[in-house]
C-alpha positions in Angstrom: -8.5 1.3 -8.3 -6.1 2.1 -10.8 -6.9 0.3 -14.5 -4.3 2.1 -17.2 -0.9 1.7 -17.4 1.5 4.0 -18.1 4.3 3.7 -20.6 7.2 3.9 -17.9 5.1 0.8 -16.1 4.5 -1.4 -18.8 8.3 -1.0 -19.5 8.8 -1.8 -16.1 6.3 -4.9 -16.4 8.4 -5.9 -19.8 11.5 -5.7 -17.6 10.3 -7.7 -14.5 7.6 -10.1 -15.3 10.3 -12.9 -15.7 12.1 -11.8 -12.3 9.4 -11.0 -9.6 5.8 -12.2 -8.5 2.9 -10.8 -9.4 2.5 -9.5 -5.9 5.7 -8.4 -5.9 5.0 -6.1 -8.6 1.8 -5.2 -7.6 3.1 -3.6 -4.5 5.7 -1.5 -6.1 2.8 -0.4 -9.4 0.2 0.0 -7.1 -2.1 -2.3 -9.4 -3.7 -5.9 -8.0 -2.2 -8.9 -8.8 -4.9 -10.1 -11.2 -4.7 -6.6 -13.0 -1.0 -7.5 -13.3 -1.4 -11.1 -14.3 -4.0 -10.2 -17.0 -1.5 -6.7 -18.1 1.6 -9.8 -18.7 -0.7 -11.9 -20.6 -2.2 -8.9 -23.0 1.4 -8.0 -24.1 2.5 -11.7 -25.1 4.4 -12.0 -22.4 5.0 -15.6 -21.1 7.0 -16.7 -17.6 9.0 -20.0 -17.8 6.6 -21.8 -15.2 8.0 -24.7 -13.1 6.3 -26.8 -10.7 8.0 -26.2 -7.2 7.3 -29.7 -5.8 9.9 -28.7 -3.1 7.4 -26.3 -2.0 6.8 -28.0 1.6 10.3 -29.3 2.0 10.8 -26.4 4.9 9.1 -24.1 6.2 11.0 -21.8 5.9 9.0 -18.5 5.2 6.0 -16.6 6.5 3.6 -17.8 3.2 4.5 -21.5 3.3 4.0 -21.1 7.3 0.4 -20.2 6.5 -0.5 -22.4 3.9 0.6 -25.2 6.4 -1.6 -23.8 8.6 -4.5 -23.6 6.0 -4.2 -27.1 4.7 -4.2 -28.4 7.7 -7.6 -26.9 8.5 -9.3 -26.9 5.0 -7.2 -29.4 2.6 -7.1 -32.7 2.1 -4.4 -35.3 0.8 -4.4 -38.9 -0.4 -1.7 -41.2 -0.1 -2.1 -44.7 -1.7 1.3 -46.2 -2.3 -0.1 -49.2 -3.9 -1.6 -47.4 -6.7 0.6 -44.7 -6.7 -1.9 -42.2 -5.8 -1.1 -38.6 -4.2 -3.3 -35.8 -4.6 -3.3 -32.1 -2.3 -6.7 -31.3 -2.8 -8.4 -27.6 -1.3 -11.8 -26.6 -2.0 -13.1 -23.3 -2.0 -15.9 -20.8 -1.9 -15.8 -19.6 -5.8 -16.0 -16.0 -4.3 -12.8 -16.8 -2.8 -10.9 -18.1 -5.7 -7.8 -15.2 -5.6 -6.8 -17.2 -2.8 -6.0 -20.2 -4.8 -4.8 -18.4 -7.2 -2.2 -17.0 -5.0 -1.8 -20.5 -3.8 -1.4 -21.8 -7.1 1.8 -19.1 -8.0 3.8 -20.2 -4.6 3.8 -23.8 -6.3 4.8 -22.2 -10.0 1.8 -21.3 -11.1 1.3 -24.7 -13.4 -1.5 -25.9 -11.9 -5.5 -25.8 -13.5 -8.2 -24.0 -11.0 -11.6 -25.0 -11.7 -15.3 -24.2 -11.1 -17.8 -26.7 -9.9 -21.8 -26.0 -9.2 -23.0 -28.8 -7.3 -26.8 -29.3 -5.3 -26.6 -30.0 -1.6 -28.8 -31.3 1.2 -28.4 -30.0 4.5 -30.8 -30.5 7.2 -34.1 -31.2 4.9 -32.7 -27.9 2.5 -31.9 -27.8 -0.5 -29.6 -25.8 -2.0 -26.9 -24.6 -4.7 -23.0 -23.6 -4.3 -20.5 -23.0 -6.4 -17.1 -23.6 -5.8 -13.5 -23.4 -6.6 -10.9 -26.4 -6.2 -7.4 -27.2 -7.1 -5.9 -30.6 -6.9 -1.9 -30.9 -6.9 -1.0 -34.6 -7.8 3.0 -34.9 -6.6 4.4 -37.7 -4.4 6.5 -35.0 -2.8 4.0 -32.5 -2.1 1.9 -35.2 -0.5 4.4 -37.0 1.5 6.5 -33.5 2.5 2.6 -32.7 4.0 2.6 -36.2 6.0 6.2 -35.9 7.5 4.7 -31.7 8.9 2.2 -33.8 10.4 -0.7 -33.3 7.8 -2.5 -36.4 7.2 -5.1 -38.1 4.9 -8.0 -39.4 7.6 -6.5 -36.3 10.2 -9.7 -36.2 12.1 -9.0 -39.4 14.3 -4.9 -38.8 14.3 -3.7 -37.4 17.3 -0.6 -35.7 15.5 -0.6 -32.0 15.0 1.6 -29.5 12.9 3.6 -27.1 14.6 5.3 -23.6 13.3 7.3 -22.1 15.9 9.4 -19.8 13.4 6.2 -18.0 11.8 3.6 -18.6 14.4 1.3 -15.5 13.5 0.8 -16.7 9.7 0.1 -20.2 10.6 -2.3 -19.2 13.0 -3.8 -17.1 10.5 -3.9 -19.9 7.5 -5.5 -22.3 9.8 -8.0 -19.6 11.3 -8.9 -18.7 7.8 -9.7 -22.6 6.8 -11.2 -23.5 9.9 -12.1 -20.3 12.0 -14.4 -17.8 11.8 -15.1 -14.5 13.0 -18.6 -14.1 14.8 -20.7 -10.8 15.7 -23.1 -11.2 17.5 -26.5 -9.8 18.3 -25.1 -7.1 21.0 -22.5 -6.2 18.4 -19.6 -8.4 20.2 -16.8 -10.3 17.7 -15.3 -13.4 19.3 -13.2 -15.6 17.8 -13.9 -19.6 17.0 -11.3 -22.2 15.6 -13.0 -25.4 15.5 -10.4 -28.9 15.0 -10.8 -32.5 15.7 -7.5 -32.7 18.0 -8.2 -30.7 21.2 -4.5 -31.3 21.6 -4.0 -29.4 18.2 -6.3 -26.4 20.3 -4.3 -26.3 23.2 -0.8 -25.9 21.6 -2.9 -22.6 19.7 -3.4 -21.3 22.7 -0.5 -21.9 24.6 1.5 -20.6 22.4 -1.3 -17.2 22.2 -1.1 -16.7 25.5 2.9 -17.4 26.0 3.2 -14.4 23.5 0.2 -11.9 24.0 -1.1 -12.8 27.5 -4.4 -13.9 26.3 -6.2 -17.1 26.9 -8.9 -18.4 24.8 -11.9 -20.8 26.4 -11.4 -24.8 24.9 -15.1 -26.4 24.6 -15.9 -30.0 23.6 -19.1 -30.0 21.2 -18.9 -34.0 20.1 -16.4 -36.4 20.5 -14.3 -35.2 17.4 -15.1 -31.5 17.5 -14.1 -29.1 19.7 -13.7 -25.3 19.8 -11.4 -22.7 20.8 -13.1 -19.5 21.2 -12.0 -15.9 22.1 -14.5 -13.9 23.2 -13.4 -10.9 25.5 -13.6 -7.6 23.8 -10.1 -6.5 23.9 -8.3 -10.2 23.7 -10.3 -10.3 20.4 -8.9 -6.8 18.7 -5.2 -7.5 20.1 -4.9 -11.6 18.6 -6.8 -10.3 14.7 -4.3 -6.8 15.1 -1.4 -9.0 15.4 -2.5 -11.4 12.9 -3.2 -8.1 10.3 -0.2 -6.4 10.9 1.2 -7.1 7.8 -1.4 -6.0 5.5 0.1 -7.2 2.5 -0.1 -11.2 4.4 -1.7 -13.8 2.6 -5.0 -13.8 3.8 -8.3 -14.9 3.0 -10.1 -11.5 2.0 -13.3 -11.9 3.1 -12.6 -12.5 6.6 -10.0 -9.9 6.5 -12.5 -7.2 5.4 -15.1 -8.5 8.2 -11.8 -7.3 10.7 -11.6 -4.1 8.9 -15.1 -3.3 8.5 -15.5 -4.3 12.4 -12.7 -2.3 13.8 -13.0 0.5 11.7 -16.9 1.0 12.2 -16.2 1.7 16.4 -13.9 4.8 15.6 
């Protein structure tokens, strides 16, 4: 990984920081976005943030497709009219806190990411997590979310969002809030999505199978939880290749290196 930056780069930073994205530059200097984020802020340079609360008026790109996707798997919203309360709220794993970050410069980069270490009970155990959240309070934001079909109290709402335009990256946003990628014993990865709305499921795989000729197995665990699971071999590799093609996607890291650790292990 690179770490020192040239004199023809850092003029190229002084003339483009104000322009382009961090990842936008990191993909042309070869550096990550945090090594560019913390190169902008060691030379005094400053970007004239705004807040896009606009963000979710259309979908109308491959990042806002998956952080539709996402939200609707792993955020939550309020809405209370009354007291004038609106609030996007996502909640991560602290080790995956680049991803909010990356979240955080779609929306103009204005918003505060913080830490939280909290004790839990599970099951008898006891034990300690620390985590990453970002909260978005904006009336728009909020009530763009609602009108996609992303609702405070989603788990007894039979409404769904859809993304016809960018399928693949809502797939992915919503399989990396609420899917996960399983290997088993025998050295098999399958595929689970778990959702409320078996409705939500079916259009997922409907749509898969109308595009890559696949079809995934729909089970009912409770009455508000239900899973959509691929499990044969090469149906597996052919829906996460499609999903990966794009290595420069937003993603959620982790689970991308547990495909390319996977994969690459059986050559």
């Amino acid at each position: 990984m690179k770490s020192i930056f040239t004199d023809k780069q850092i003029e190229y930073l002084k003339t483009n920081y104000d322009k382009m994205s961090y990842k936008e530059i990191s993909n042309i200097l070869g550096f990550t976005e945090r090594q560019i984020r913390g190169k902008i802020n060691n030379l005094g340079l400053t970007k004239i943030r705004k807040f896009n609360n606009e963000y979710f008026k259309n979908i109308d790109n491959p990042n806002k497709a998956y952080w539709l996707g996402f939200i609707y798997a792993d955020g939550y919203l309020i809405s209370k009219s009354k007291s004038r309360s609106y609030e996007l709220g996502i909640e991560l794993k602290q080790t995956d806190i680049k991803l909010l970050e990356c979240f955080n410069e779609e929306l103009g980069n204005v918003h505060n990411i913080y830490t939280q270490h909290k004790h839990k009970t599970f099951n008898g155990y006891e034990y300690e997590t620390d985590s990453c959240i970002i909260r978005v309070y904006s009336q728009e934001i909020v009530e763009d979310l609602i009108k996609l079909s992303v609702y405070p109290n989603k788990t007894n709402r039979i409404e769904f969002p859809k993304c016809e335009n960018f399928f693949w990256d809502f797939f992915r946003g919503f399989n990396d809030g609420d899917g996960c990628l399983h290997i088993s014993k025998t050295n098999h990865m399958f595929i689970q999505l778990t959702n409320s709305n078996k409705n939500f499921l079916e259009y997922l795989n409907n749509n898969i199978c109308s595009l890559l000729n696949i079809k995934g197995s729909i089970y009912k665990e409770t009455d508000h939880k239900y899973r959509l699971v691929y499990f044969r071999k090469n149906d597996t590799k052919l829906l996460l290749d499609t999903i990966y093609k794009d290595e420069n996607c937003m993603k959620l890291q982790r689970k991308y290196e547990i495909y390319k650790s996977y994969y690459g292990s059986l050559i």
